[in-house]
N, C-alpha and C positions, 0 to 999 in steps of 0.2 A: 324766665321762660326756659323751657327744656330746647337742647338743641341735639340733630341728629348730625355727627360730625362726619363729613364727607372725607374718608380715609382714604388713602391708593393703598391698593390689594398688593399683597406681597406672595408668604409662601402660603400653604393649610388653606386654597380656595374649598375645596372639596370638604374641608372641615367646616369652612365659615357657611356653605349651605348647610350642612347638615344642621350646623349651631339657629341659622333661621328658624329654620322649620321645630327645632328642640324647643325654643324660646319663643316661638307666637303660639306654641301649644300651651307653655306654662303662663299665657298670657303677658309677658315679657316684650312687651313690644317695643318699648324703647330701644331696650338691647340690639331687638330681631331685627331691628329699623336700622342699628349701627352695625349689625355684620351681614345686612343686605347692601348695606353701602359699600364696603369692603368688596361682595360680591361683583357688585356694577362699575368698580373704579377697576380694576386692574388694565397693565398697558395692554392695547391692541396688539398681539404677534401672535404666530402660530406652534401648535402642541403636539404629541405625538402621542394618542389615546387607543391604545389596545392594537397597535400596527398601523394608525393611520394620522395622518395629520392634517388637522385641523384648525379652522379660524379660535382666537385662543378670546374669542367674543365674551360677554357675559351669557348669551344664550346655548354659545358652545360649550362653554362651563360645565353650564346648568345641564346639559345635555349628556356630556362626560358624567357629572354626577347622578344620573336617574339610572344611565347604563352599569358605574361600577355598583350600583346599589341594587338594580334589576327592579326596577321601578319603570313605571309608566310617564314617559317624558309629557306626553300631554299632561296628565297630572301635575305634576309637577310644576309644570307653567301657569294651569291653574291654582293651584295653590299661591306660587308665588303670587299671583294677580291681587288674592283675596288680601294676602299680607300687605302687600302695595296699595291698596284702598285703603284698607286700615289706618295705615302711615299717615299717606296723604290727610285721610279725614283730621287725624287726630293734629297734625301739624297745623291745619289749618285752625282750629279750635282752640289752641295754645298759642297761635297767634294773635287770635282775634280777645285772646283775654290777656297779652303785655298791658301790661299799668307807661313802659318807658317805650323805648327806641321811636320806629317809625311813628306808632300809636299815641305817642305820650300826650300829642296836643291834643286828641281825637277825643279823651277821655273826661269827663265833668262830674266831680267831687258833688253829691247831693245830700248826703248824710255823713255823721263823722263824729263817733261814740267815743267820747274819751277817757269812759273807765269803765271797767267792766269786759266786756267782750271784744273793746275797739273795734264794733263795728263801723263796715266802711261801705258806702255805696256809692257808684260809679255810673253815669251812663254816657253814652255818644250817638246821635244819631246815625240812621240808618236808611238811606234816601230809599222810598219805593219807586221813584221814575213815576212817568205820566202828568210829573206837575201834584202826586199827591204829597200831602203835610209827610215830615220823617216821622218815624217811631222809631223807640230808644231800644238800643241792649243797655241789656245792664248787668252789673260785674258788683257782685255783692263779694266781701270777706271778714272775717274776724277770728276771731279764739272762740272756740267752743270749750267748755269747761268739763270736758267729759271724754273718758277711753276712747282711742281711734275706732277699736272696735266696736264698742257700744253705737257712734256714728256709722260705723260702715254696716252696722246691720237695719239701723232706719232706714236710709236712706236703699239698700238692698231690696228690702222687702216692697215691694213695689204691689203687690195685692190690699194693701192692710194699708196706702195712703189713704182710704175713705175714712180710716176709724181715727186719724191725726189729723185732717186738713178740712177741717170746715168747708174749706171753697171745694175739696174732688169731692163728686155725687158716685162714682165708680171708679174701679181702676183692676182691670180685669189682666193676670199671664195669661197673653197669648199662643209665644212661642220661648221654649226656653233650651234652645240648641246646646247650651253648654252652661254651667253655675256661673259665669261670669259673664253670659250674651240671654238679653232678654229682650224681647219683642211685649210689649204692653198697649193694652187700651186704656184711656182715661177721659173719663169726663169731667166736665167743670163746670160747676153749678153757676149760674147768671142772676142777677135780679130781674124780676119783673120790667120792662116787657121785654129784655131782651131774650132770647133762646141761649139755652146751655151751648158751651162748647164742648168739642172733645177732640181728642189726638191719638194716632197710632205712631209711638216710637220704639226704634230701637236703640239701644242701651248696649254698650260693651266696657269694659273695665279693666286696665294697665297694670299689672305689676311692678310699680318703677320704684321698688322701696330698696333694689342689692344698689342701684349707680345714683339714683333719682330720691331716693328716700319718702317718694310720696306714694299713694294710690290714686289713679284719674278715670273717669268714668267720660265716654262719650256718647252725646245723647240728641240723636236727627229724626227727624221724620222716616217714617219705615217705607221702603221701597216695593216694589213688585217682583225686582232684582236681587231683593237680599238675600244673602248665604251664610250659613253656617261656617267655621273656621272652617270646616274641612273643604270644603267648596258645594255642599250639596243647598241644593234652591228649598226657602221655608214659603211653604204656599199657605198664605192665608187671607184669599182675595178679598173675605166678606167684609173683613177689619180693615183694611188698606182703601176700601172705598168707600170717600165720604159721606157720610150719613143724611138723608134726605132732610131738609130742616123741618117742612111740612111733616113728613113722619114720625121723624122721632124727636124734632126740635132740639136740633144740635146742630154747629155748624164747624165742619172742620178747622180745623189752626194748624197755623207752622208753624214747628220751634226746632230750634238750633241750640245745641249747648255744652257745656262740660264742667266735673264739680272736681275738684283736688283736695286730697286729704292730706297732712303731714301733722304726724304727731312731733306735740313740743316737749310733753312730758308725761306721765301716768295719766294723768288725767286732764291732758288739756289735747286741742288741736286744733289746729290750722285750717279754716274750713274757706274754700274760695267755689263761688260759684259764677259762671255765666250763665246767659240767654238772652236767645233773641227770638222774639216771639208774634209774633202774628194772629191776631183774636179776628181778624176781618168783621169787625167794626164800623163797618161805612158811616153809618149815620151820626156816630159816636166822636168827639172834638178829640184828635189824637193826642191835645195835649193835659185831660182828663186820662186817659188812657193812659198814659206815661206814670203821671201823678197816681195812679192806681196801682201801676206793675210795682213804682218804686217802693210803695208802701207797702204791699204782699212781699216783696223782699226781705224788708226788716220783719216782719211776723213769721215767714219762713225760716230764717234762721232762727230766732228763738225758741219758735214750735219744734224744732232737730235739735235744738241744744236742750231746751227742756225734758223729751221724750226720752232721750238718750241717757240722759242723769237718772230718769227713773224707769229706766230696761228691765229693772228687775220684774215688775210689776206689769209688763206688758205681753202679748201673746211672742213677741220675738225672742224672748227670751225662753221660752221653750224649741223652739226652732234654731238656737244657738246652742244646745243642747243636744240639738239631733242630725243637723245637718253638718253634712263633712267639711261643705266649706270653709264654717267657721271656724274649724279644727286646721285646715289647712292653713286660714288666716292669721291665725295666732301662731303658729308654727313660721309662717315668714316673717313677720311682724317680729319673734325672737330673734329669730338666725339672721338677720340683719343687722339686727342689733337698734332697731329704732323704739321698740315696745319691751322690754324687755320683762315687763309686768304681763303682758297680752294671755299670756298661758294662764296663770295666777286669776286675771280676770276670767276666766272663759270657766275655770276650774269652778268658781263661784257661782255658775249658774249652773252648776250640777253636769256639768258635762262631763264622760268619760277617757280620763286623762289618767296616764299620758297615751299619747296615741303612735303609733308609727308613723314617720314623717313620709316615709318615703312610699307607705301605701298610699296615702293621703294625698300627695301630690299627684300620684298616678289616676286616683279614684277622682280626683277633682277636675282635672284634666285631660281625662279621656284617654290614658295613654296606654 
């Protein structure tokens, strides 16, 4: 499990905000997580900011830093807020998928592939309260035999699960505030006589490959609340409210989730997924249900590992081609040093390389 190390602040406070704010822009949020920490630990005593002296708080800081920067301090507390959601979400989604520590008894081995992809499936209930039956999360992982990259553009493209998933009927970008924040509709085909489901989630994505070496995407139900990194509110009320079943014959779900990528070699990676999901099933034996999601498990990963191997051949691979992200991703993926093929790869699907890194970051990131 990744952990955010709770530092005491020393000298460079005014540096380590700035570094927050640098590094939840480049999507770095591990990072932004450990020199927010930095920010919020230093000792209680008083400062002497531009003639005057003040409480030497982490909001006097933060306060001190919007003035020598001539920034809008309200902003800036907004901002920090959005960061701090972030964090919190994503800590909690990285806890709830340890395999050890607290968790370790919680967890029940249900599948276990020993050659090949060693895949592995995992679940532990989930009590709903009321006296009703639990439903499982479950924590799928194994090796995928295919480029990080080639995986992180399936899994990306989040319009184009209906032409890979048999089970999505639709799966519609709803809001795409930034190349690595996506707001999505999806539906999910049902048999007969139950009603389709569908879900409105948001989706955001870690850069954890300079300290963490991996990529993490986190993926909730989408709010009324949600904002944009910069802090600006995405309104999209039509999608956020549940579908009438009589209408459209759909019935809202909740899911909770998060997928980690770590490449092992050219062409292998590390593929972990959680969820916990909620089909609101009433009438349905929840532990049919279970025996259902577990199963969709093992076919979801191989459906990602398969597609992935033959990217050449699919519509994403033109969109690897034109979209910057991808160019930025391969770009980090090298100078990290975890991919070191990733350019090499990307180059082979006709992309225009080499590219400048540092427009690329800027252009990806909004900066």
């Amino acid at each position: 499990m990744l952990s955010f190390p709770f530092c005491m602040a020393q000298d460079g406070l005014v540096g380590d905000i700035s570094s927050v704010f640098e590094l939840y822009a480049q999507d770095k949020l591990f990072q932004a997580a450990r020199a927010l920490r930095r920010v919020e630990a230093g000792h209680s005593n008083s400062q002497e900011v531009h003639g005057h002296r003040i409480e030497n708080s982490a909001d006097a800081r933060i306060q001190a830093y919007a003035h020598s920067r001539a920034l809008d301090a309200a902003h800036c507390f907004s901002h920090l807020e959005s960061i701090r959601s972030d964090v919190l979400e994503v800590e909690e989604t990285l806890q709830r998928m340890q395999l050890g520590g607290a968790r370790k008894d919680k967890w029940h081995k249900c599948f276990d592939e020993k050659t090949g992809s060693e895949l592995k499936v995992y679940y532990q209930e989930e009590s709903l309260g009321h006296g009703e039956a639990a439903l499982h999360s479950l924590l799928v992982e194994g090796v995928a035999h295919t480029p990080i990259l080639a995986l992180a553009s399936i899994i990306y493209e989040t319009d184009l699960y209906s032409t890979l998933f048999w089970f999505v009927a639709e799966s519609q970008l709803i809001q795409h505030p930034q190349p690595t924040r996506k707001m999505v509709y999806s539906r999910f085909s049902a048999p007969w006589p139950l009603a389709d489901r569908d879900a409105c989630m948001l989706g955001f994505a870690v850069d954890g490959l300079d300290e963490d070496g991996l990529l993490f995407i986190n993926i909730r139900d989408a709010r009324t609340t949600d904002r944009c990194k910069e802090g600006r509110p995405l309104s999209v009320p039509s999608f956020l409210e549940p579908r009438n079943p009589q209408k459209h014959d759909a019935v809202r779900m909740n899911i909770t989730g998060g997928i980690e990528l770590k490449a092992m070699g050219p062409n292998s990676t590390r593929l972990r997924m959680y969820g916990n999901v909620n089909p609101h099933l009433d009438r349905v034996p929840k532990s049919l249900i279970n025996w259902l999601s577990r199963s969709l498990c093992r076919v979801g990963f191989h459906v990602l590992e398969d597609k992935a191997s033959a990217i050449a051949s699919l519509p994403h691979a033109s969109r690897m081609r034109h979209d910057s992200v991808y160019k930025w991703l391969a770009r980090r993926l090298h100078e990290a040093g975890i991919d070191p093929d990733a350019l090499a790869f990307l180059k082979d699907t006709g992309a225009n390389l080499p590219i400048d890194f540092k427009s690329d970051v800027e252009e990806v990131a909004g900066l």
